[in-house]
N, C-alpha and C positions, 0 to 999 in steps of 0.2 A: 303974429301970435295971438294977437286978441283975436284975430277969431274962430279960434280953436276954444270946447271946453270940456267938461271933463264927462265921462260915462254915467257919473249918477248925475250929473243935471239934466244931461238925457233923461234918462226914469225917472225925476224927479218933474221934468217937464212934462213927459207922457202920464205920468200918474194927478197930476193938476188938472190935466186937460181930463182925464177917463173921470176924474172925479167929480168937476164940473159939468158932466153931462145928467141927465138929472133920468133918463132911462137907464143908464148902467148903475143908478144906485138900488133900485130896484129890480131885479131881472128872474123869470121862470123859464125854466129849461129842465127838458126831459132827456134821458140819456142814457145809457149803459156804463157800470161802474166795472172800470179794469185795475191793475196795481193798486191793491186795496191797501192799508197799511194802517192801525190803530197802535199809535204812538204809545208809548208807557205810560204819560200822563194822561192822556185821556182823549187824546184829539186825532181825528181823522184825516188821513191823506189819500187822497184818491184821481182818479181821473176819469171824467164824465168822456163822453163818446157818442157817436152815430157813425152811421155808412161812412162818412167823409171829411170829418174834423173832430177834434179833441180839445179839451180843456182842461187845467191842470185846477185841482179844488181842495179845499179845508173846511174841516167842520171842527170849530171847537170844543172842547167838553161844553164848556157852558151853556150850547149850544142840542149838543147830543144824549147830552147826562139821560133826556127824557123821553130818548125814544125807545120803542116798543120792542123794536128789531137791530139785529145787527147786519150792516152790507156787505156783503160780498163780490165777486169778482164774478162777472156776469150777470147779475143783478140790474136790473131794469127800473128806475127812481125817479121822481119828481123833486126837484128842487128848488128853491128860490131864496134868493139870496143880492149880494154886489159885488158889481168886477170891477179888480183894481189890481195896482201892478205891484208886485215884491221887487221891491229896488235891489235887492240883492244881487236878484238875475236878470231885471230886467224884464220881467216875464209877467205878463197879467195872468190873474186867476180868478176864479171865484169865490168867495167866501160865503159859503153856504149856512143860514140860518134855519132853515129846515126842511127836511124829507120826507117823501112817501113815498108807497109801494106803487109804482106802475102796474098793477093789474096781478103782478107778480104772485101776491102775497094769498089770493083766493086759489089761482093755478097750484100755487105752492101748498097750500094744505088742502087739495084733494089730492094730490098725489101723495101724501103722505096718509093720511087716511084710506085710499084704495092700496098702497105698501103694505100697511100692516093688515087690514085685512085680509088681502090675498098672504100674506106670511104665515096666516095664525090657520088657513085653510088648509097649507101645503104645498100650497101651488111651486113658491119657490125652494122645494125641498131638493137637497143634490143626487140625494139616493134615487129622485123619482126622474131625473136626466138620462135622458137616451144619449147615446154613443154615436158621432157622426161617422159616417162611413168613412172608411180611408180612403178607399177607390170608389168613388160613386160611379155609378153607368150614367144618370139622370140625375140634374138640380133642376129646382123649379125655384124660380123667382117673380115674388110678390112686392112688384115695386113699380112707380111710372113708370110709363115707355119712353116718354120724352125726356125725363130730368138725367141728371147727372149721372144717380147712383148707376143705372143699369149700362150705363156706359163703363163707367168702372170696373162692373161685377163683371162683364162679356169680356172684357177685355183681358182681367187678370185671370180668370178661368180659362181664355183663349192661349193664353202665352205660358200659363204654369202647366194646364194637359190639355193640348189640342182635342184629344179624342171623346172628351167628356163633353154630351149635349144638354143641351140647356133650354128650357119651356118656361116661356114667360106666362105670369098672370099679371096683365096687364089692372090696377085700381089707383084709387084716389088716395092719396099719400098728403093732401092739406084739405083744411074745410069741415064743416059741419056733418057732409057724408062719409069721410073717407073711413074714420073707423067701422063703420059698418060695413064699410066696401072691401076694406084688409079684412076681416073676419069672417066674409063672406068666402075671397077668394083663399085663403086659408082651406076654407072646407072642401072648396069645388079640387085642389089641389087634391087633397086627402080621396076623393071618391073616385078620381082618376089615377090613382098613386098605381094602384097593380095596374094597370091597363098601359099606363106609358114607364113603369118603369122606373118612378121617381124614390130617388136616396135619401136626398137631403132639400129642404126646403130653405131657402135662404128671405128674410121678409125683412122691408127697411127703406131707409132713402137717405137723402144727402142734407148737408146739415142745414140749420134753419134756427130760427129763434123759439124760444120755449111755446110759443102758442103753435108757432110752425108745426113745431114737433109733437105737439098735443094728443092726434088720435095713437098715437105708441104707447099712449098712458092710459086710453079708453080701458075698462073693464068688458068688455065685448071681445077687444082684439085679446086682453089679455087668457081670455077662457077661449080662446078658437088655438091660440098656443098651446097651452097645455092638454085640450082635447085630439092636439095633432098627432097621429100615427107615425108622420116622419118627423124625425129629429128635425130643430129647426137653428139657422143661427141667426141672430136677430144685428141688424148693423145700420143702425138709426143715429144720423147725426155724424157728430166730428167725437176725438176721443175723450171729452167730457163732457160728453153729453150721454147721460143715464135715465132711460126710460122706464117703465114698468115692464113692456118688453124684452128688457133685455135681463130684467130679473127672472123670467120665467121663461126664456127661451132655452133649449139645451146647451146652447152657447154663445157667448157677445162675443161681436166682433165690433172693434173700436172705430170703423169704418167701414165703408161699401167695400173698397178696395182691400182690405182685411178680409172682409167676409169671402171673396173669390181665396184670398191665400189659404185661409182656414178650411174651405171644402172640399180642393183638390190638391194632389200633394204636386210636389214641381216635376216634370216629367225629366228633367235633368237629373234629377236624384236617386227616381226610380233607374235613368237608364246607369249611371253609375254604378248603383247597388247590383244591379244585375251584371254590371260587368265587372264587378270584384269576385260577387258570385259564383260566372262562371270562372274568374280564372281560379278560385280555391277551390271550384270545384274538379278542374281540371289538373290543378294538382295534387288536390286530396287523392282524385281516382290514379293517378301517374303511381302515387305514393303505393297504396294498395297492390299495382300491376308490379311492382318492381320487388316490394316485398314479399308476392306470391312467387316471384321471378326465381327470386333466394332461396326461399323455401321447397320451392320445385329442385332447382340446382342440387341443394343442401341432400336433397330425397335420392336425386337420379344418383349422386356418388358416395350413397351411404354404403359401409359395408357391408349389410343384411340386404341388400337390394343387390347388388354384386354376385354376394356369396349368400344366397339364398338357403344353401344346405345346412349353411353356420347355423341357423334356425334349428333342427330338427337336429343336428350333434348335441345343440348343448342341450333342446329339450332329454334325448337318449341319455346326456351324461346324468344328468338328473333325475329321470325314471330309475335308472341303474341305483344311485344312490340314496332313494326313498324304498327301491324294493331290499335294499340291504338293513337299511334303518327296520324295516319292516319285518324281516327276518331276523335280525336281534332281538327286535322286542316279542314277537314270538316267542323267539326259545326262552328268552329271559322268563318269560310268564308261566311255560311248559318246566324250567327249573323250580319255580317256586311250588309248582301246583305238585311237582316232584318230591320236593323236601319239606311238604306240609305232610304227601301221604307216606313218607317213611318215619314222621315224625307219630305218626299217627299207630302205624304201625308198631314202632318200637315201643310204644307208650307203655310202662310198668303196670297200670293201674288196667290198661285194657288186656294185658299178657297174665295180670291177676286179679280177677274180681272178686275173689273174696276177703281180697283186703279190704274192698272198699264195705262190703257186709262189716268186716270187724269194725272199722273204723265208724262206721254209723250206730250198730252196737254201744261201745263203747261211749259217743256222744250221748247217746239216750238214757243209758247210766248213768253220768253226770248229770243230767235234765232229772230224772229220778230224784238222783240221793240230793238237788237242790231244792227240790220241792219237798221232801221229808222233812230236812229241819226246817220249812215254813212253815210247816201242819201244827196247828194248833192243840191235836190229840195228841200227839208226843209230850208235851206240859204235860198234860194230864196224868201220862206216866213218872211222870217224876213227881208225883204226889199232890199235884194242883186240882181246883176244880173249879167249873163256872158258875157262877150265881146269875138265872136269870129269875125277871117276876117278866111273867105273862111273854118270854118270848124275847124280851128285853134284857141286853146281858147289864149287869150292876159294876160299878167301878166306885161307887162311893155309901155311905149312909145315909146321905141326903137323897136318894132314892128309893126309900124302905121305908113304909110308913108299919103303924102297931096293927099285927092280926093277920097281914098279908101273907098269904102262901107263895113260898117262895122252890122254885128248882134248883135243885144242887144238882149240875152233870160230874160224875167222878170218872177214872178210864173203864170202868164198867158195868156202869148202869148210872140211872135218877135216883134221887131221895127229893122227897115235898118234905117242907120243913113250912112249921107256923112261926111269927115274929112276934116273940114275946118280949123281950128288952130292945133299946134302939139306945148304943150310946156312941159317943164320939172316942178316939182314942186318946187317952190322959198321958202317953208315954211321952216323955220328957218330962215334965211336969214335977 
């Protein structure tokens, strides 16, 4: 039994030794940051990476309070720091004293800078999005010939609709040339587009690291995208990988092999839908043919179709009974017109007309003798008389001044009288 001991004296013996070695107190390593994780208090967990090994890492606040940036998950970094073991697990780590951007950090803000100025132009506006076709005749693909994607794309367009051809534009997808070479063939696609037929343009490649994937962020490719005639779908990279192309393509596709599913529909679905099609539609018409069937039946053993004559009785019974309604109302009208002229006849007043003389007489006598007692000459027979001056009849004193010559009308004749006294009357008084 002594020579057995215990798990942490292992890690306690391996972290002696790691510690003891006088390069692992010092160490720089560049790597790609996966499982990011910024603890509550302030310290960072992470894990460095390349092609083919891993390393588990910590950055304390103490350590990070001062940096510029914060890491992320795919994030490309310089570090240095020392490896030692967490006896916990047993597991060496790094313990990172400080970071930089691998190159990162200038890639990273021109792409943000060429974002928003292409956003602020239009370029990525959704209303200005073409529509890809559902059944294209023709895609063209702007991709190497040799790499991966175009294997993908042939391959998913092959098996979702056979019948759909496909025209490579063969360009540089890495390098200092390619973006000029995507943009170029971009174009030559577009000047041949009527000539061969082309639907949909599909432009992209297979995933790669952020420099990798660089000319999809050119400003070259990204205006040969939106100066494209055919809709384009743009499928650059793996599904987290967001280019500037794919902001102004008419449609991302989160993969090569995306981009084939998104262009052609699946030739299974099509034949499905058409064979649902035809059977509704063969039933639809079945339906129709059975219900005219009815309708035909319902016709041939009506009884008007049978006893065709039933037709023309009942119109007879009903001529019959509109000519008699008709004959009623005749006579009825030939009565009235009857008993208006015997009415007329009989009339008193027209069998005597000179009643109606007396009785107009006799009206105009009353009209007379109503106008006599209005006549203002009758007064004057009854011993009245009018005073006027100058035309002017008098009702008072106060219109009679000393000297005026005044008219008295009596009922038979004028008298001119001169105004010598002028008094009020005292009576009561």
């Amino acid at each position: 039994m002594d020579n057995y001991i215990t798990v942490s004296e292992v890690s306690r013996y391996i972290k002696e030794i790691i510690n003891d070695d006088l390069f692992l107190r010092k160490v720089y390593l560049k790597g790609e940051i996966s499982n990011f994780k910024a603890h509550s208090r302030g310290h960072y967990y992470f894990t460095l990476k390349d092609e083919n090994s891993r390393i588990a890492a910590v950055m304390f606040f103490s350590n990070n309070r001062n940096m510029k940036f914060v890491p992320y998950d795919g994030m490309k970094v310089l570090v240095s720091g020392k490896i030692d073991v967490y006896e916990a697990t047993g597991s060496y780590q790094i313990y990172v004293e400080e970071m930089l951007e691998d190159g990162i950090g200038a890639l990273y803000i021109a792409f943000e800078r060429l974002k928003e100025k292409l956003a602020k132009e239009g370029l990525f506006d959704k209303e200005k999005k073409q529509k890809i076709r559902r059944i294209p005749r023709k895609i063209g693909i702007v991709t190497s010939p040799t790499g991966a994607a175009i294997k993908d794309i042939l391959t998913t367009i092959k098996r979702r609709f056979p019948s759909c051809e496909t025209i490579l534009f063969p360009a540089l997808v890495q390098g200092n040339e390619a973006a000029k070479d995507i943009a170029n063939k971009i174009k030559i696609a577009n000047e041949v587009k009527d000539t061969y037929n082309i639907d949909t343009l599909i432009i992209g490649r297979g995933g790669g690291s952020l420099e990798d994937l660089w000319p999809f962020n050119e400003e070259i490719v990204a205006r040969a995208i939106y100066d494209s005639k055919i809709p384009v779908i743009s499928a650059v990279g793996h599904e987290i990988d967001i280019t500037i192309s794919d902001y102004v393509a008419d449609l991302r596709a989160p993969t090569p092999t995306a981009a084939g599913e998104l262009a052609v529909p699946d030739i299974n679905t099509i034949i499905t839908y058409l064979e649902t099609a035809k059977g509704r539609g063969y039933t639809a018409l079945n339906n129709i043919i059975n219900h005219n069937k009815t309708k035909l039946n319902n016709l041939k053993s009506s009884y008007i179709l049978t006893r065709p004559m039933t037709i023309y009785e009942i119109k007879e019974q009903k001529l019959d009974s509109l000519m008699d309604n008709l004959n009623k109302a005749i006579n009825k009208i030939l009565d009235n017109i009857k008993a208006r002229v015997y009415a007329c006849q009989n009339n008193y007043i027209l069998n005597n007309p000179d009643i109606l003389y007396k009785y107009r007489e006799q009206k105009l006598i009353h009209i007379i003798s109503q106008l006599e007692v209005l006549n203002p000459l009758n007064t004057l027979n009854r011993g009245y008389a009018i005073v006027k001056n100058k035309e002017k009849i008098l009702s008072s004193i106060k219109d009679v001044n000393m000297s005026e010559l005044l008219t008295i009308e009596l009922k038979d004749g004028l008298v001119t009288s001169k105004v010598t006294k002028v008094g009020e009357n005292n009576a009561g008084k």
